[in-house]
C-alpha positions in Angstrom: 75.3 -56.1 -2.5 77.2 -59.5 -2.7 80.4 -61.7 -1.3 81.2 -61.4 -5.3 81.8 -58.4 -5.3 83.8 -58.8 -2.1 85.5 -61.3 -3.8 86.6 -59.0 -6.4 87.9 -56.3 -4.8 90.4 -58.8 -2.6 91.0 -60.4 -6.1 92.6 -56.9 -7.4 94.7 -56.0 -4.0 98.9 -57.2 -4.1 99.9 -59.2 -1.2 100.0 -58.4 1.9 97.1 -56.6 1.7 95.1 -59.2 0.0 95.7 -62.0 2.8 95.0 -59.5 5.7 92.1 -58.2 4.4 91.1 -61.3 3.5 92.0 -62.9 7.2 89.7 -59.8 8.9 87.2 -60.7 6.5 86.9 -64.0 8.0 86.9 -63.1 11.3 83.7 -60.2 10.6 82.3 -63.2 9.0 82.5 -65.1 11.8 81.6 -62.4 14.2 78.6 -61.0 12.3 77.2 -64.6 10.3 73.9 -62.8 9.7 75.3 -59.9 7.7 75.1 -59.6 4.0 78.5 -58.7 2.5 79.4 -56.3 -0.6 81.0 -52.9 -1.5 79.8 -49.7 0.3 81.5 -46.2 -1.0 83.6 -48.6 -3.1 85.0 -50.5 -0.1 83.7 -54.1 1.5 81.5 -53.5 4.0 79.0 -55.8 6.3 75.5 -55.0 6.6 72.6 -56.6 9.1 69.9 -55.8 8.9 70.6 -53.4 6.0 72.9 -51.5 8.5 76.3 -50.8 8.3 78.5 -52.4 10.5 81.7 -53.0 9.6 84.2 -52.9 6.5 87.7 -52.0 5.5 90.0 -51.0 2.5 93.3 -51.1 1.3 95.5 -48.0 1.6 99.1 -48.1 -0.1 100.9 -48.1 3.1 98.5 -49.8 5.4 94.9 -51.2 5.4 92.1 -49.7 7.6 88.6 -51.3 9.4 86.1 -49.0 8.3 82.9 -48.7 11.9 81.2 -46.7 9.7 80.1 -44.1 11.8 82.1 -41.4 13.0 81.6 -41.7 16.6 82.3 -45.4 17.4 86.2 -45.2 17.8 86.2 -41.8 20.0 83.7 -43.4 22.4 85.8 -46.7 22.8 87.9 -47.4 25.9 91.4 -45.8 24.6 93.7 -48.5 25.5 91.7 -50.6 23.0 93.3 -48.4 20.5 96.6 -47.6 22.0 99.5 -47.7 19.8 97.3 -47.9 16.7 96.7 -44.7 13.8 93.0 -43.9 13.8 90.9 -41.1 12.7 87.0 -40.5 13.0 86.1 -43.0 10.7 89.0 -45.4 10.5 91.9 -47.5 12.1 94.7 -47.8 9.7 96.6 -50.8 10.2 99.6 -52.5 9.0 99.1 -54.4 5.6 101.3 -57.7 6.9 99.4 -58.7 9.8 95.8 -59.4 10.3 94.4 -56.9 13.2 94.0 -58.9 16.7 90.5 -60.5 17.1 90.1 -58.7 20.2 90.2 -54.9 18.6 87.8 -56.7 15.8 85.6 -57.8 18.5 85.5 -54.7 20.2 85.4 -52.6 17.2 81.8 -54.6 16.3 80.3 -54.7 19.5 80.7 -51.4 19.9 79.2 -50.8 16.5 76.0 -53.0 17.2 75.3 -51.5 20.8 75.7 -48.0 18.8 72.9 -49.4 16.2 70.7 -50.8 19.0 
């Protein structure tokens, strides 16, 4: 698991999606400076301690931040998700706008306390 191979994979998307995805991958870097980053499932995903915490893809119509676990978004507070598309495992968001840093800071807190 590497940045390369983050790298890569933001390398191949079209714009928008490449500079959103890239923007959110700055801010889980910045949020989460002790995880190792690299593909999980095919996707970029951040890992600490070898545990999933976060990552996201590219969709055709939108982009999505990926908890990884399937529980973390139904047990969150719903006006931290109000107005947005989301299922059990994903918030699909639109690919022209980074998603605010205060759903990304939610999203991984809630994440880490879940992994605690």
């Amino acid at each position: 698991m590497t940045a390369a191979e983050v790298d890569a994979y933001l390398a191949g998307l079209d714009e928008p999606h490449r500079s959103t995805l890239a923007a959110l991958r700055d801010m889980l870097a910045e949020l989460l400076p002790d995880a190792e980053q690299g593909l999980s499932y095919a996707v970029p995903a951040f890992r600490v301690d070898g545990r999933l915490v976060a990552g996201f893809s590219a969709a055709a119509r939108h982009v999505s931040y990926l908890p990884h676990s399937g529980t973390v978004l139904s047990a969150m507070d719903p006006a931290v998700l109000e107005g947005l598309s989301w299922s059990k495992g994903a918030v699909r968001l639109p690919p022209d706008q980074p998603p605010p840093r205060a759903l990304v800071e939610a999203l991984v807190a809630a994440r880490r306390r879940e992994l605690s």
